[in-house]
CHARMM internal coordinates of N, CA and C (Angstrom, degrees):
IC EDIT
DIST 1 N 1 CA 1.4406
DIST 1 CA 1 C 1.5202
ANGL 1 N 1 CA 1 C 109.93
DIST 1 C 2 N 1.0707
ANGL 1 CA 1 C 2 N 117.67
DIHE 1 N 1 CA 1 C 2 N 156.47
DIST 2 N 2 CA 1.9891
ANGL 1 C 2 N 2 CA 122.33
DIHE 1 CA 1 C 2 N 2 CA -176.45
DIST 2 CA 2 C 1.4195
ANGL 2 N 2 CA 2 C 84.30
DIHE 1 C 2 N 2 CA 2 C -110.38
DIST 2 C 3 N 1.2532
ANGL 2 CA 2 C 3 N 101.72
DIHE 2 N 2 CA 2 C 3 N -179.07
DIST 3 N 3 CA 1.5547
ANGL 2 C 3 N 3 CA 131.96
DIHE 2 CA 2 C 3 N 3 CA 165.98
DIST 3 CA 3 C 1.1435
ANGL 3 N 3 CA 3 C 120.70
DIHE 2 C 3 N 3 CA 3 C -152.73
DIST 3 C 4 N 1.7759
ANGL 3 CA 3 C 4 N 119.42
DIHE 3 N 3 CA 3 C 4 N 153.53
DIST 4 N 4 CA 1.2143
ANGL 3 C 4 N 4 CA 145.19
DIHE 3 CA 3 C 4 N 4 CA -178.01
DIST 4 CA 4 C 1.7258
ANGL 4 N 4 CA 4 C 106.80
DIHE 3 C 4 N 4 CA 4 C 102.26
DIST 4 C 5 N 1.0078
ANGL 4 CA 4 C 5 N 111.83
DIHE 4 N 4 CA 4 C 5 N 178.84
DIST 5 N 5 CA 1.5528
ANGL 4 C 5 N 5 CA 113.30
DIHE 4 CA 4 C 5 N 5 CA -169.18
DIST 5 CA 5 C 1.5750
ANGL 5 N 5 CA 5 C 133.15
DIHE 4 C 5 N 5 CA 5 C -80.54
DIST 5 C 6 N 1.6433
ANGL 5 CA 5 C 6 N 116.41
DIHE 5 N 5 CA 5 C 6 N -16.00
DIST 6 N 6 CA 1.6434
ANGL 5 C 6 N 6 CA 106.37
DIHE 5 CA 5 C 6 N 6 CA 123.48
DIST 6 CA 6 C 1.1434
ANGL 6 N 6 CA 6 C 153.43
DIHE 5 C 6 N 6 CA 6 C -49.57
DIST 6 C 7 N 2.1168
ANGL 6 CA 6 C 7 N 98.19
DIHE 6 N 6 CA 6 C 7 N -30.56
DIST 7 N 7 CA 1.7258
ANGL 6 C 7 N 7 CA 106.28
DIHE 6 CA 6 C 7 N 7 CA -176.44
DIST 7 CA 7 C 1.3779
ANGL 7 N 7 CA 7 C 77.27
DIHE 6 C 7 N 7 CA 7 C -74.63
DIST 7 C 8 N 1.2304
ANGL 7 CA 7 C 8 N 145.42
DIHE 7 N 7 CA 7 C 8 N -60.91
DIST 8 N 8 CA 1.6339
ANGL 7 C 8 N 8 CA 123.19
DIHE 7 CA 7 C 8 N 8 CA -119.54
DIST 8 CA 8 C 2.0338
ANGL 8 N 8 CA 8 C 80.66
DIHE 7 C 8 N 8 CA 8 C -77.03
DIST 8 C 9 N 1.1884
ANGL 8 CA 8 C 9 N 119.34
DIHE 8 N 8 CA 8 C 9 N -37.84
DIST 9 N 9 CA 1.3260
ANGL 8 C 9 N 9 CA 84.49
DIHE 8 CA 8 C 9 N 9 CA -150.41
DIST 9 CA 9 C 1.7408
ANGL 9 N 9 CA 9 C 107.03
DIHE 8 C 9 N 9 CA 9 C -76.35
DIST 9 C 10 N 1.2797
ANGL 9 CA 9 C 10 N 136.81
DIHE 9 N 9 CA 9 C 10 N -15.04
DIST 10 N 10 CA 1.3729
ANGL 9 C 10 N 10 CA 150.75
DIHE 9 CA 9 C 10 N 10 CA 149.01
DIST 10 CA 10 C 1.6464
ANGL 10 N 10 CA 10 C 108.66
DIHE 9 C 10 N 10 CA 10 C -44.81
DIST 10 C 11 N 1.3769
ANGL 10 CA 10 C 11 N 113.16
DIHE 10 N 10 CA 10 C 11 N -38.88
DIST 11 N 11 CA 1.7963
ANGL 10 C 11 N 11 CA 92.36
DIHE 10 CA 10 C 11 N 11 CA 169.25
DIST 11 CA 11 C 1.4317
ANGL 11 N 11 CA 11 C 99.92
DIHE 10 C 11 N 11 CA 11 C -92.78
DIST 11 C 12 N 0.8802
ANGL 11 CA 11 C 12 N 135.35
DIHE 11 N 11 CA 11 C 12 N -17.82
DIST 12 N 12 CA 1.7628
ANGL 11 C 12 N 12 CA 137.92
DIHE 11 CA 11 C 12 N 12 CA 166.12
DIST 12 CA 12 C 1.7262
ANGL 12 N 12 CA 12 C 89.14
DIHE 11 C 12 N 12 CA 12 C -37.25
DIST 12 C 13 N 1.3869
ANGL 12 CA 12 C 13 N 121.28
DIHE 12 N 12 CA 12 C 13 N -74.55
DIST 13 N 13 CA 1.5375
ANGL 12 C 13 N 13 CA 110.09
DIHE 12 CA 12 C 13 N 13 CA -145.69
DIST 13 CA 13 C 1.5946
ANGL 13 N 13 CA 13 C 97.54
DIHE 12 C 13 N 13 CA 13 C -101.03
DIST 13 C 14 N 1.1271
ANGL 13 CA 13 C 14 N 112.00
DIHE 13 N 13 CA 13 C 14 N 25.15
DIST 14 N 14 CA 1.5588
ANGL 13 C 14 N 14 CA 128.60
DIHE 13 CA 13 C 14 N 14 CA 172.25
DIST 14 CA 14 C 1.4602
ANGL 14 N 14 CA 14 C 104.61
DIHE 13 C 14 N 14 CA 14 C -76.77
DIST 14 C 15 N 1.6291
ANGL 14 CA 14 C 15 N 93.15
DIHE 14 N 14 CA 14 C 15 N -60.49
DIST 15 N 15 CA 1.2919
ANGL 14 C 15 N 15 CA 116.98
DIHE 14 CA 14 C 15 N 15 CA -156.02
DIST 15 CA 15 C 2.0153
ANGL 15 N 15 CA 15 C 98.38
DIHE 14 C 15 N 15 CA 15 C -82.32
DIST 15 C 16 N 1.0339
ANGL 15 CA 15 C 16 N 113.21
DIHE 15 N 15 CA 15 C 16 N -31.23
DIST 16 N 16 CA 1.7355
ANGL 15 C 16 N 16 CA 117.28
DIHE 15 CA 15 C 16 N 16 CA 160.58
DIST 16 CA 16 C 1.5162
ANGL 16 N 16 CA 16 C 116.82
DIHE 15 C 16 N 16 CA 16 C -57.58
DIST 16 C 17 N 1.2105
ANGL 16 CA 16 C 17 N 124.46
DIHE 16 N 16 CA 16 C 17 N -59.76
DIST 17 N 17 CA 1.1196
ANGL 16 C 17 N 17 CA 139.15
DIHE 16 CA 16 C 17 N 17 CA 165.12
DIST 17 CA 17 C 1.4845
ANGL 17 N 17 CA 17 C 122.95
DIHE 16 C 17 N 17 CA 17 C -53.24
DIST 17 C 18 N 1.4343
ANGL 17 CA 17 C 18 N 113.79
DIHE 17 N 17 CA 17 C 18 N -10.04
DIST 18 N 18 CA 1.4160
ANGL 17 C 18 N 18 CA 121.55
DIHE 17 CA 17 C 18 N 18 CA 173.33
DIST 18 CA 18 C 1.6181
ANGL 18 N 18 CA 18 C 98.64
DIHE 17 C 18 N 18 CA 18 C -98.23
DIST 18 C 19 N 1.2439
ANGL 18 CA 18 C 19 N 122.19
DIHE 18 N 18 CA 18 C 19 N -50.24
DIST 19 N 19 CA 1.7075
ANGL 18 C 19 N 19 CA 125.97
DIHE 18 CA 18 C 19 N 19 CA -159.75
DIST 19 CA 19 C 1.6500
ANGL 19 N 19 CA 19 C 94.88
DIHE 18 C 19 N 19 CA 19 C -83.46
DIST 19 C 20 N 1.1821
ANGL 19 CA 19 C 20 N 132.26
DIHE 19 N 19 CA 19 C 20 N -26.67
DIST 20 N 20 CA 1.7871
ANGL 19 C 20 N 20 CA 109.59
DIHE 19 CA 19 C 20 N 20 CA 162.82
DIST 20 CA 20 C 1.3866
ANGL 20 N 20 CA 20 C 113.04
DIHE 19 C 20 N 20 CA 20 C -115.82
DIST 20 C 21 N 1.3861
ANGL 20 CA 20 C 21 N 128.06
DIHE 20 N 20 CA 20 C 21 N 57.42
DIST 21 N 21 CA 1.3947
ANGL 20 C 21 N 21 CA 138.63
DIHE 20 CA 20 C 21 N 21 CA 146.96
DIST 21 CA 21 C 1.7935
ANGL 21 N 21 CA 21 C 100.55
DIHE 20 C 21 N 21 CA 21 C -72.02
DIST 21 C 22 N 1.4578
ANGL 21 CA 21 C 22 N 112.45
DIHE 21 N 21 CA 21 C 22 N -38.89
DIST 22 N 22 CA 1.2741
ANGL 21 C 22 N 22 CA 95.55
DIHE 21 CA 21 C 22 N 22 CA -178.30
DIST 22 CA 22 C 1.7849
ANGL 22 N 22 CA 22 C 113.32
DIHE 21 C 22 N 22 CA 22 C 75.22
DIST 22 C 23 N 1.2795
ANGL 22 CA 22 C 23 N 114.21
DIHE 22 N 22 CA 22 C 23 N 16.22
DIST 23 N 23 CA 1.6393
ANGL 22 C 23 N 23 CA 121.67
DIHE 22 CA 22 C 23 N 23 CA -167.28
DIST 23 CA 23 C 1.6207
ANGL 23 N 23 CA 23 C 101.45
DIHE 22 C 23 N 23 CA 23 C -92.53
DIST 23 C 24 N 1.4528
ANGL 23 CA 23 C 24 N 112.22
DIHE 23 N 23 CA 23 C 24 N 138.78
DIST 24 N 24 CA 1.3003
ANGL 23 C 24 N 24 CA 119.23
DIHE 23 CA 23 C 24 N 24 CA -166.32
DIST 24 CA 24 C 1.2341
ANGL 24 N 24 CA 24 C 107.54
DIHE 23 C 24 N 24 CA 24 C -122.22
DIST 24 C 25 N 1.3559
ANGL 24 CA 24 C 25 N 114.59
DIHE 24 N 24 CA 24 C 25 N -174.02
DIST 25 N 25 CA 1.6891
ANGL 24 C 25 N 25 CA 112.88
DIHE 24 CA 24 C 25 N 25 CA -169.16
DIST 25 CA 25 C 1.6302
ANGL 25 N 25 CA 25 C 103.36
DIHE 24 C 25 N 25 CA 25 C -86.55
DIST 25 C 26 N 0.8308
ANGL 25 CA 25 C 26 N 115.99
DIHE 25 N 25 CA 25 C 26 N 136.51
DIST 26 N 26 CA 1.9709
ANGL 25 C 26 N 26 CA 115.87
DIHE 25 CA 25 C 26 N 26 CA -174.94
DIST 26 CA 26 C 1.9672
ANGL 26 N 26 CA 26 C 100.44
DIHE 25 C 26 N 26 CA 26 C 111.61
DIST 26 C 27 N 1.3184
ANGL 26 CA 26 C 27 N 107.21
DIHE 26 N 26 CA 26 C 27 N -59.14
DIST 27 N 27 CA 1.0865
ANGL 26 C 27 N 27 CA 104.66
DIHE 26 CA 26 C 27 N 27 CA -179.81
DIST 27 CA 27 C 1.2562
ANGL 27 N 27 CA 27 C 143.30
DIHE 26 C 27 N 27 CA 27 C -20.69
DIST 27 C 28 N 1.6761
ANGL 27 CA 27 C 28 N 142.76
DIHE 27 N 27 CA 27 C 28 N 115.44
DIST 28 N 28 CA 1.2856
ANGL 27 C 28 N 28 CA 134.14
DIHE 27 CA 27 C 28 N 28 CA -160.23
DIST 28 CA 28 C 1.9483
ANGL 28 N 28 CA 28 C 100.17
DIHE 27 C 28 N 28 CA 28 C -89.45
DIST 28 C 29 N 0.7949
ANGL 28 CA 28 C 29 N 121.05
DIHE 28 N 28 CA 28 C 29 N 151.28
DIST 29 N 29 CA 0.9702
ANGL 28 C 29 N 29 CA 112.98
DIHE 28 CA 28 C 29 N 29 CA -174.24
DIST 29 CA 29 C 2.1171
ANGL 29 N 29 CA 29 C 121.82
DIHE 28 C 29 N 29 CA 29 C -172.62
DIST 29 C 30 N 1.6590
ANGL 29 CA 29 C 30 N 105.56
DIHE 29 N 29 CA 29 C 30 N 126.31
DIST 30 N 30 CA 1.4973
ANGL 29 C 30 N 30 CA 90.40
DIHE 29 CA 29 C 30 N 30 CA -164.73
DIST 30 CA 30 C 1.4021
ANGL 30 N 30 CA 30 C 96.62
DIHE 29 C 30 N 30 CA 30 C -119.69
DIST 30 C 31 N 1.2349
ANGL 30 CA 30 C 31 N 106.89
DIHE 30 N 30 CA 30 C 31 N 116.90
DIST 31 N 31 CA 1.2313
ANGL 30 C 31 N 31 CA 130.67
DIHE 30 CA 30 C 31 N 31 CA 133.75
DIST 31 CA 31 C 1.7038
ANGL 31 N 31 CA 31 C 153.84
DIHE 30 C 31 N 31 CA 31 C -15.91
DIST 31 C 32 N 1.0008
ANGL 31 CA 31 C 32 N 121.62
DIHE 31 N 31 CA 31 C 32 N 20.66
DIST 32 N 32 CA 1.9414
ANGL 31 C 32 N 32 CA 124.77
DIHE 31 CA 31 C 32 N 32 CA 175.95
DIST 32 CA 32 C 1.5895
ANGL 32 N 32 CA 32 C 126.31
DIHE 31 C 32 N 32 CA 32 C -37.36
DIST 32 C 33 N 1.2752
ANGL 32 CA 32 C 33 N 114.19
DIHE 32 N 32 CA 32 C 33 N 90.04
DIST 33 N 33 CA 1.1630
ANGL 32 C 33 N 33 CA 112.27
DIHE 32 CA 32 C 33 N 33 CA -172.00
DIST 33 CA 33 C 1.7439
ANGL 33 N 33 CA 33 C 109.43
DIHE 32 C 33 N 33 CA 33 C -137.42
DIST 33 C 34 N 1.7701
ANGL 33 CA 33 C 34 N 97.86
DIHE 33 N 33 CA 33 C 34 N 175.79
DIST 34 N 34 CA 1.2030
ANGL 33 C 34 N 34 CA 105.13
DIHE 33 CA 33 C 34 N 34 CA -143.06
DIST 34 CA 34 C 1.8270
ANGL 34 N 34 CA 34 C 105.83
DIHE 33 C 34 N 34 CA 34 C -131.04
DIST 34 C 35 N 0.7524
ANGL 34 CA 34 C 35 N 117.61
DIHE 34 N 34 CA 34 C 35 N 174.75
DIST 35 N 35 CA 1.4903
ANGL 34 C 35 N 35 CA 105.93
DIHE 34 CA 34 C 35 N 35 CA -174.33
DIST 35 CA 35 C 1.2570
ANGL 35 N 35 CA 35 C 140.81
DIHE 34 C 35 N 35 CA 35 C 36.78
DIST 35 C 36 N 1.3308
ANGL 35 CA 35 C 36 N 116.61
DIHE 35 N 35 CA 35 C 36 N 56.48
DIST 36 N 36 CA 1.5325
ANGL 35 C 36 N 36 CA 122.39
DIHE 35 CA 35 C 36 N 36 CA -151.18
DIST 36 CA 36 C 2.0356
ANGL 36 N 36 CA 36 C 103.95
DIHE 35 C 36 N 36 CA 36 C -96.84
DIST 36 C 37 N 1.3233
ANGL 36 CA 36 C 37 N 85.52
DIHE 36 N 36 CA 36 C 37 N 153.82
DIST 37 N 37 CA 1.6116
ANGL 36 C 37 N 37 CA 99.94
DIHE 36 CA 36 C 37 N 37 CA -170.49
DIST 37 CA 37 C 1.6616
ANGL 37 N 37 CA 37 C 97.52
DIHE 36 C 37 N 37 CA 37 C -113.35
DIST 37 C 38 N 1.5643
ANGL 37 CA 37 C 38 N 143.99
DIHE 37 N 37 CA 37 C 38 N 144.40
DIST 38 N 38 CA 0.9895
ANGL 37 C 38 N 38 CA 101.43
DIHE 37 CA 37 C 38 N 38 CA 123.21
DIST 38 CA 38 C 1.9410
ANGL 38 N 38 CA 38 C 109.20
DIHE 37 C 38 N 38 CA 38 C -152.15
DIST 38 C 39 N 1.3693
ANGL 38 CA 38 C 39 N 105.21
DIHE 38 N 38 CA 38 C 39 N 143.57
DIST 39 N 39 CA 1.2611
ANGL 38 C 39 N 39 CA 114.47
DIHE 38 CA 38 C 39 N 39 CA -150.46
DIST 39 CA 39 C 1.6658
ANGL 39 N 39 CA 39 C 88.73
DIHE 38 C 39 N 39 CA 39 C -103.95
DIST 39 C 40 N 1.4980
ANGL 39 CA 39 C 40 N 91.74
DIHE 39 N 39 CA 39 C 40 N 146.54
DIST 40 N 40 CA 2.0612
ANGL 39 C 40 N 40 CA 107.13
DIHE 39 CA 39 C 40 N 40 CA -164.85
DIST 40 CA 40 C 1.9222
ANGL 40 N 40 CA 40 C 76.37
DIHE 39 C 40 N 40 CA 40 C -108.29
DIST 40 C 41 N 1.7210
ANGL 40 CA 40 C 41 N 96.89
DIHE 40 N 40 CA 40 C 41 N 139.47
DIST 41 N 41 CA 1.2768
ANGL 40 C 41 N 41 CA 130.27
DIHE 40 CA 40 C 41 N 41 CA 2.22
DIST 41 CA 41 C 1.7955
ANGL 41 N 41 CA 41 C 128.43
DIHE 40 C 41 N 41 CA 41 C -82.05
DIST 41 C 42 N 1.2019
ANGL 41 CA 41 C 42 N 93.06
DIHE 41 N 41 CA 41 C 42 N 24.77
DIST 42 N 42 CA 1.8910
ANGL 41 C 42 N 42 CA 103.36
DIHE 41 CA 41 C 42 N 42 CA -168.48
DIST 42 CA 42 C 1.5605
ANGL 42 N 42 CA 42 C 120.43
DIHE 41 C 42 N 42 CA 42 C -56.92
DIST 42 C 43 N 0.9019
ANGL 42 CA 42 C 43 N 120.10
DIHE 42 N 42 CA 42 C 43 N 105.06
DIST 43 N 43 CA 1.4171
ANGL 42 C 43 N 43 CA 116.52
DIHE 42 CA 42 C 43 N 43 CA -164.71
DIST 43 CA 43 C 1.5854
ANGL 43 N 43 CA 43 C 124.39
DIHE 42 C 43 N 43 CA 43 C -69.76
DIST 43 C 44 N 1.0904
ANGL 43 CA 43 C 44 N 107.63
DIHE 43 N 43 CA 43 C 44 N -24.87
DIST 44 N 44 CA 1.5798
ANGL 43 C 44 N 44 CA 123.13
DIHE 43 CA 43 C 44 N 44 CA 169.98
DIST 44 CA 44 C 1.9031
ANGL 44 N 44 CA 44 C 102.18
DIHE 43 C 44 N 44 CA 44 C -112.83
DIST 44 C 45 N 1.6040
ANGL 44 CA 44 C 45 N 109.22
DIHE 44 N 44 CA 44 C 45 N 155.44
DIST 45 N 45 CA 1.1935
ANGL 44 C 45 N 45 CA 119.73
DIHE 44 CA 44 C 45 N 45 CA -174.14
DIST 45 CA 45 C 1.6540
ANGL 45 N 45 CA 45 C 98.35
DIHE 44 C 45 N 45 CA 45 C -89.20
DIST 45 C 46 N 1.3871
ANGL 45 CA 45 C 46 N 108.12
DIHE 45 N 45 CA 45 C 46 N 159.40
DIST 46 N 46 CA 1.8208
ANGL 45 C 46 N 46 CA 123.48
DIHE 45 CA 45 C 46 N 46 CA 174.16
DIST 46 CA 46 C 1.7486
ANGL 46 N 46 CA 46 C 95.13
DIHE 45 C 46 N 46 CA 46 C -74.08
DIST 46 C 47 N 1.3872
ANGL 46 CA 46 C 47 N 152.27
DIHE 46 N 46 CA 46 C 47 N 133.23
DIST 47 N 47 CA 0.7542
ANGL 46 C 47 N 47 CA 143.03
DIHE 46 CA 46 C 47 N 47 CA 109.43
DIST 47 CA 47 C 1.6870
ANGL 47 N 47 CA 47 C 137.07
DIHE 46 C 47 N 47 CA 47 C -77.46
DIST 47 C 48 N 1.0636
ANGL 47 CA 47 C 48 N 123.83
DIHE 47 N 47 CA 47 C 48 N 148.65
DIST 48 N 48 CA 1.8875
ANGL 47 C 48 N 48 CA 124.49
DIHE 47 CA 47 C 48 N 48 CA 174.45
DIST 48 CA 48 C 2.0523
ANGL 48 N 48 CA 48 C 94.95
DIHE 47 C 48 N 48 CA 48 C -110.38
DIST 48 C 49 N 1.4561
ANGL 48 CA 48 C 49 N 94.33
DIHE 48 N 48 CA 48 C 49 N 97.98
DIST 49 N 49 CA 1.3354
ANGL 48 C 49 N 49 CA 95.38
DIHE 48 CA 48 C 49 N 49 CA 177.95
DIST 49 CA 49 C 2.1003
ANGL 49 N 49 CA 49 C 111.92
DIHE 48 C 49 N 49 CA 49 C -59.94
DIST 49 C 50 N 1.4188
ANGL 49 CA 49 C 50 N 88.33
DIHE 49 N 49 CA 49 C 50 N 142.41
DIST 50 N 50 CA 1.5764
ANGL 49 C 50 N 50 CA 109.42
DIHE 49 CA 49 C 50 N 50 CA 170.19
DIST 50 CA 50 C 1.6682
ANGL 50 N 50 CA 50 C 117.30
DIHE 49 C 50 N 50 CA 50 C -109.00
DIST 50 C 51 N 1.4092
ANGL 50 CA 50 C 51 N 97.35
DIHE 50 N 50 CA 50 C 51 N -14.08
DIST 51 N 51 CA 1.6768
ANGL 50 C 51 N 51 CA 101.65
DIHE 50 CA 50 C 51 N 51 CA 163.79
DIST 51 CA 51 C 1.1091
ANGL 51 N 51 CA 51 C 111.78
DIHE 50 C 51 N 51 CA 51 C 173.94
DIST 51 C 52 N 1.4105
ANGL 51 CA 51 C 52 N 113.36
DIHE 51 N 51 CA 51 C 52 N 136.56
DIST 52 N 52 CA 1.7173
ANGL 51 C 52 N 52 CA 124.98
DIHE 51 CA 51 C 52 N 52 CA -171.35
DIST 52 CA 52 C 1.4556
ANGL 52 N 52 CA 52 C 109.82
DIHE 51 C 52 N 52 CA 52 C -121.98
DIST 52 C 53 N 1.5026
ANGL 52 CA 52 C 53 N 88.10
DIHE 52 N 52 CA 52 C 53 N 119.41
DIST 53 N 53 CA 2.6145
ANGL 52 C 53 N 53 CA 85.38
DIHE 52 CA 52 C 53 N 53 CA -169.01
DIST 53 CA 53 C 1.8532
ANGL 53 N 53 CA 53 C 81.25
DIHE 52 C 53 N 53 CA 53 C -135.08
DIST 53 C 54 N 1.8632
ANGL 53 CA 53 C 54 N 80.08
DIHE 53 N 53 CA 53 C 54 N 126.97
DIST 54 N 54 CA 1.8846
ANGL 53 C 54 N 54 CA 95.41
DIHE 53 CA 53 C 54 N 54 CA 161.36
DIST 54 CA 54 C 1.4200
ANGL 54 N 54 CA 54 C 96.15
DIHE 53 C 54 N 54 CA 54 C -157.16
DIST 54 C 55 N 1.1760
ANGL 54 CA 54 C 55 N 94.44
DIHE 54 N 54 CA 54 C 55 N 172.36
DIST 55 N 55 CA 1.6177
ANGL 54 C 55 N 55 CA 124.90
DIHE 54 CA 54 C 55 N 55 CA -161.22
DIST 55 CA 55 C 1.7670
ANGL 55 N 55 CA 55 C 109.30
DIHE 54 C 55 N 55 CA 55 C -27.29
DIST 55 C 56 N 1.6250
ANGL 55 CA 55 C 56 N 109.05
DIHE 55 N 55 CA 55 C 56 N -32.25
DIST 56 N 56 CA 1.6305
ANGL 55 C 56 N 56 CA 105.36
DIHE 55 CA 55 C 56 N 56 CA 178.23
DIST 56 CA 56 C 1.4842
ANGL 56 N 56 CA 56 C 104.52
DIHE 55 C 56 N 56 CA 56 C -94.34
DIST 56 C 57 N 1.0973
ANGL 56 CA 56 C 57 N 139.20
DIHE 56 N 56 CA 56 C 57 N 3.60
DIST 57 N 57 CA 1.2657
ANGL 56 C 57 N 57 CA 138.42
DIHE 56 CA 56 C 57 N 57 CA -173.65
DIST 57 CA 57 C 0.9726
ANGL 57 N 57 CA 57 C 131.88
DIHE 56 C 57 N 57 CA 57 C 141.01
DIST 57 C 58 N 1.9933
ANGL 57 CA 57 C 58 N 116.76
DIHE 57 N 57 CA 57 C 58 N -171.70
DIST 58 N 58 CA 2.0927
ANGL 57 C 58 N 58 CA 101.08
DIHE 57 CA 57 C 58 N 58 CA 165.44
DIST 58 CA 58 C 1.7605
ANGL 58 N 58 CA 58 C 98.94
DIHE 57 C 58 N 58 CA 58 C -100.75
END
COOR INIT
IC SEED 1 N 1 CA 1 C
IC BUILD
């Protein structure tokens, strides 16, 4: 997550853009994102997606 009143509004349509992808379990799906965090021992990085495209659409 970012902070201050650009981050919030960039995880605002992060977080929109995550809840109607409509992406299910099996689903292949790629991801373009931007501002990535990632804190050890975390095994995968934080991304704030900038665009999510799979098989039903963006």
């Amino acid at each position: 997550m970012l902070f201050g009143e650009y981050s919030k509004n960039i995880n605002s349509q992060a977080v929109k853009m995550i809840q109607t992808a409509n992406v299910k379990t099996g689903d292949s799906v790629e991801v373009y994102g931007v501002f990535s965090a990632w804190d050890i021992p975390q095994t995968l990085p934080e991304i704030t997606p900038a665009k999510i495209i799979h098989a039903g659409g963006q």
